[in-house]
N, C-alpha and C positions, 0 to 999 in steps of 0.2 A: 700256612701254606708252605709246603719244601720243594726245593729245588736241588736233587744231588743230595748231601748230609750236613752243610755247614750251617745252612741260614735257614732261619724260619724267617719272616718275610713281611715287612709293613707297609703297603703299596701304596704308596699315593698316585693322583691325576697326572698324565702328563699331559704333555700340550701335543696339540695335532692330530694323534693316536688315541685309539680306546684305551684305557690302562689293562683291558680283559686281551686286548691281543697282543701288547706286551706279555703281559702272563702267558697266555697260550703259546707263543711261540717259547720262551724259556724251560717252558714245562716239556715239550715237542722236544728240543734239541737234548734236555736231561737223560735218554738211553743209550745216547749215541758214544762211540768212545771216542772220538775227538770229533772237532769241527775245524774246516778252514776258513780263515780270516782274509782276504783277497783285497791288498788297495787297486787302485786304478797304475795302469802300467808306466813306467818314469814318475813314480809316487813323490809326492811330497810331504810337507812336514803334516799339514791337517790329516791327510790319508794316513801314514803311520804312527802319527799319535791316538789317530781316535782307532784303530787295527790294535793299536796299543791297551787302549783302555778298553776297548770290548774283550779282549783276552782275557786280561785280569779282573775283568766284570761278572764273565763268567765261569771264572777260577774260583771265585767268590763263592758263587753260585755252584760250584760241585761240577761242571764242566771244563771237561781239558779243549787247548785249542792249538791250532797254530797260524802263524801269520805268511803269508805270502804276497810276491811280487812278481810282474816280470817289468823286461828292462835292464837299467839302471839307475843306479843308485848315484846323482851327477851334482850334486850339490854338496860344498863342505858343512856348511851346515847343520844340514840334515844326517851326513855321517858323520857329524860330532855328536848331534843326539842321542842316535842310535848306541854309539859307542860309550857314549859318557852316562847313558840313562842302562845301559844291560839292554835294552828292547830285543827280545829276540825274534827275528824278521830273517827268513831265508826268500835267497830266488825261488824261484816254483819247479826248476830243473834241479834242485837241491831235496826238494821235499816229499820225494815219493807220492804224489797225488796218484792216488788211483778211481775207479768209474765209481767208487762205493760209495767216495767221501761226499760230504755235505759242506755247500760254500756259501758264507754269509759275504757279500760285496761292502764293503768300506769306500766312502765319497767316491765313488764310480757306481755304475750301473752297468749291469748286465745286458747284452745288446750293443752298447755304444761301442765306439773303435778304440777309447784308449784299454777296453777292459778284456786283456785275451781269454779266450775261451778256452779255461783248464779242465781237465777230467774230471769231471766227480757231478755232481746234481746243485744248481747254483737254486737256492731256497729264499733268497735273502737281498733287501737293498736297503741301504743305510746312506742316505744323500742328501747333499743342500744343493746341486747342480740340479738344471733346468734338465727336467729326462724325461724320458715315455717309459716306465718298468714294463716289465712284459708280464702277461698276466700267471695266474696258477701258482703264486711263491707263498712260503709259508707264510711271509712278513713282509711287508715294505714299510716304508718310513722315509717320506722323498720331501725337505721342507725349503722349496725355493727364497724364501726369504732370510734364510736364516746367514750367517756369513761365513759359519765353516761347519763342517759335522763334528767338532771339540763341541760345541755347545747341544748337540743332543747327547754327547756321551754325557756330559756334564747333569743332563735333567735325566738320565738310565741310573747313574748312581743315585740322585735323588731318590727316584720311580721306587727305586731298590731298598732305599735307608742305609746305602749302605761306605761305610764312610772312605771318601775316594784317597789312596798311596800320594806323599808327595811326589813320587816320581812320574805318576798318571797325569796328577797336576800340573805339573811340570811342562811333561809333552805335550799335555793339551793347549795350554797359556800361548806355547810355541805356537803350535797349528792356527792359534785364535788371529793372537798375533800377524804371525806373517801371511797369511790368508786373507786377514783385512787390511792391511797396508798398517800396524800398528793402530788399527780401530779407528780408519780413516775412511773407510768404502764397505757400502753394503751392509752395515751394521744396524740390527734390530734389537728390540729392547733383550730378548735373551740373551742375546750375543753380551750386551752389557752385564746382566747379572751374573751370567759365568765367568764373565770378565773378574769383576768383584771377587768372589767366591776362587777362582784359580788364583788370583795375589794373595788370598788368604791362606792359601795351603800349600802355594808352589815354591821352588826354588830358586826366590827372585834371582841372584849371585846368578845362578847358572844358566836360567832365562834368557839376562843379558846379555853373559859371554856366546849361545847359540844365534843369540839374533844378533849381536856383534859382529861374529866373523862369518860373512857372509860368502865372501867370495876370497880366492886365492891371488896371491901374486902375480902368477902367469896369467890370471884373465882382466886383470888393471886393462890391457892390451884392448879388451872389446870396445871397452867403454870410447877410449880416444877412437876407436876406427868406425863404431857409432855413430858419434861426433859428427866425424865426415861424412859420413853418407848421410847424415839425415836430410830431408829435403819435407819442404814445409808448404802447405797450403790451404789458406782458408781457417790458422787453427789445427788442422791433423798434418801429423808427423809420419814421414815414410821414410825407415832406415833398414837399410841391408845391407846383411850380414854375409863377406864373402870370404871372412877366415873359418875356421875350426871354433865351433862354439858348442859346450854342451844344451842341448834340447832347453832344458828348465833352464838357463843361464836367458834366455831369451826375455825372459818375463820380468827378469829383474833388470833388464836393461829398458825396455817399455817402462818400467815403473821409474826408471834415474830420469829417462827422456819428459817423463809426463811431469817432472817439476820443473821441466822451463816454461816460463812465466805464460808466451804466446802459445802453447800448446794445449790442446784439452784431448785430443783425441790420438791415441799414438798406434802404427801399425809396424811391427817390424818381422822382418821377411828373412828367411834362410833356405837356401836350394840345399834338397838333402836327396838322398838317394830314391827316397820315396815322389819326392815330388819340390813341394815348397814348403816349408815349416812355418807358421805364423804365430804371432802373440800381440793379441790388442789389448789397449789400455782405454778407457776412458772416464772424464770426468765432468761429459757433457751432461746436462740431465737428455737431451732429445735423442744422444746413441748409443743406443742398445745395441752391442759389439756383441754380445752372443746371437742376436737378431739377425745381425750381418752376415755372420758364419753360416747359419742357419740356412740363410736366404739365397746367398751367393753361390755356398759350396752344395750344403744337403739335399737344398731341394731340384738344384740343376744339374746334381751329381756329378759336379768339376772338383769334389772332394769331401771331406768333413769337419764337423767342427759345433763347439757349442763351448757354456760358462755359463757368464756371470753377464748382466748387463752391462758392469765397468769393470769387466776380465774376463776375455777369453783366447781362447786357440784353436787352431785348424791345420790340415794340412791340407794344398792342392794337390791332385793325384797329376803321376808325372805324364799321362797319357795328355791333358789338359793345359802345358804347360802355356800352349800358345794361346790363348784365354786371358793370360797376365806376363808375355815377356817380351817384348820389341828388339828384336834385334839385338838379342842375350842378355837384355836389359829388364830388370823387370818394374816394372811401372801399377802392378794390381789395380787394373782401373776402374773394373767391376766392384770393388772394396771401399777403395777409395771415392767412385760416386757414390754409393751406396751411402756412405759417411757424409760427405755432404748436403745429399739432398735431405739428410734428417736431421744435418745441423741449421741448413735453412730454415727449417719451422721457429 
């Protein structure tokens, strides 16, 4: 079986999916002359790793692609990757997208709000986020249990035979990595074996120095002013954030907050133009903080929001602000019961 001219092709089973609609779709996208690659908007290291390795997956494959974003790019980290790995990753206002092109979605889905809706015919979901796909795509591929989308690219090169770049490796380990708290949260047995198999191929050295330097100098600052604000109840943690912080900096600050000892569940709160910015932590087993979001913001439409059961974000819409702020104060009360009463069980 070929795909493009390079590969003749020995398929194995994947998990989840039929391996025939793998096939089919690769086979579908082989007369196209390019395809876009689309993370989820303020992308992280999972989302352009695995945007990463599906490019060169099917480069492989005799398919050209290219990778897109919108947003920003607000984590040092992540632009150490990028930069130290070549990944070539344009904005989407860079990229000349026009109505013709065809868009495969990387760890976002099409429909949700972090995923902007760019020009061209979006065919394609590739996710381990809790999602609704919309129907009529060529492909979907949505595996909630899994802890980052590194580990289906990871069983795509399997699927494939086909033997994955240390630099693929690399960026995936990363996405693996910092996606599951260092293989700390959400972790299922694939997540493991990719685990394994990415140390085998990756570049451990430069692994570390990515997930090393995390954050910059100038943002040491959050952390202390974090500190202060946090306020604690019952086990969940409420800190906000009333300097300049980048969007994604928020989640790493929930995740510094959630290793004090009395905390399991952590919310922290940013007033942005849009409304309020959130990023929850948890390490309750009883709350399900994508639930929350789910429950409080989507389905009473005071905003949106969705993840992971021990990770997620939201933002309130600013129409709604009085819903969670007292007297320019914000208190999320809605959130914050919401949190307790499923830590009482």
């Amino acid at each position: 079986m070929k795909f493009g001219t390079k590969h003749s092709l020995t398929i194995k089973v994947t998990h989840m999916i039929q391996t025939s609609d793998l096939v089919n779709f690769v086979q579908k996208l082989s007369p196209l002359q390019r395809v876009v690659i689309q993370a989820h908007d303020y992308p992280d290291h999972d989302a352009i790793a695995s945007a990463y390795a599906m490019s060169v997956l099917l480069k492989e494959l005799g398919i050209d692609s290219i990778i897109v974003y919108n947003g920003e790019i607000d984590r040092i980290s992540l632009s150490n990757m990028i930069e130290w790995l070549n990944i070539p990753v344009s904005h989407c206002s860079k990229a000349q997208l026009t109505t013709m092109d065809k868009i495969i979605t990387i760890d976002g889905c099409i429909g949700e709000r972090n995923v902007t809706d760019m020009p061209g015919e979006e065919i394609a979901v590739i996710d381990h986020h809790v999602v609704t796909p919309p129907k009529n795509l060529w492909f979907c591929d949505v595996r909630e249990e899994y802890g980052a989308t590194a580990t289906i690219m990871f069983e795509y090169f399997q699927a494939f035979n086909i033997s994955m770049p240390k630099d693929v490796a690399t960026a995936l380990l990363v996405g693996l990595k910092i996606d599951t708290a260092h293989m700390t949260r959400g972790v299922c047995s694939a997540d493991l074996k990719a685990f394994v198999m990415f140390n085998q191929q990756a570049d451990l050295a430069l692994v570390n120095k990515i997930c090393r330097n995390e954050i910059t100098y100038s943002e040491l600052k959050l952390f202390e002013h974090v500190c202060q604000s946090v306020e604690q109840t019952e086990g969940v943690g409420l800190a906000t954030v009333s300097i300049d912080c980048p969007k994604n900096m928020l989640g790493i600050l929930g995740d510094f907050l959630l290793t004090v000892n009395e905390l399991d569940v952590v919310v922290v709160a940013q007033s942005s133009q849009r409304g309020i910015q959130l990023s929850l932590r948890s390490e309750c087993q009883y709350v399900d903080v994508a639930k929350v979001m789910r429950e409080q913001l989507n389905i009473k439409n005071f905003g949106f929001g969705g993840g992971h059961s021990h990770m997620a974000g939201g933002v309130v819409f600013k129409e709604f602000l009085d819903e969670f702020i007292d007297e320019e104060e914000l208190h999320l009360s809605p959130i914050i019961d919401s949190i307790l009463a499923l830590r009482s069980f």
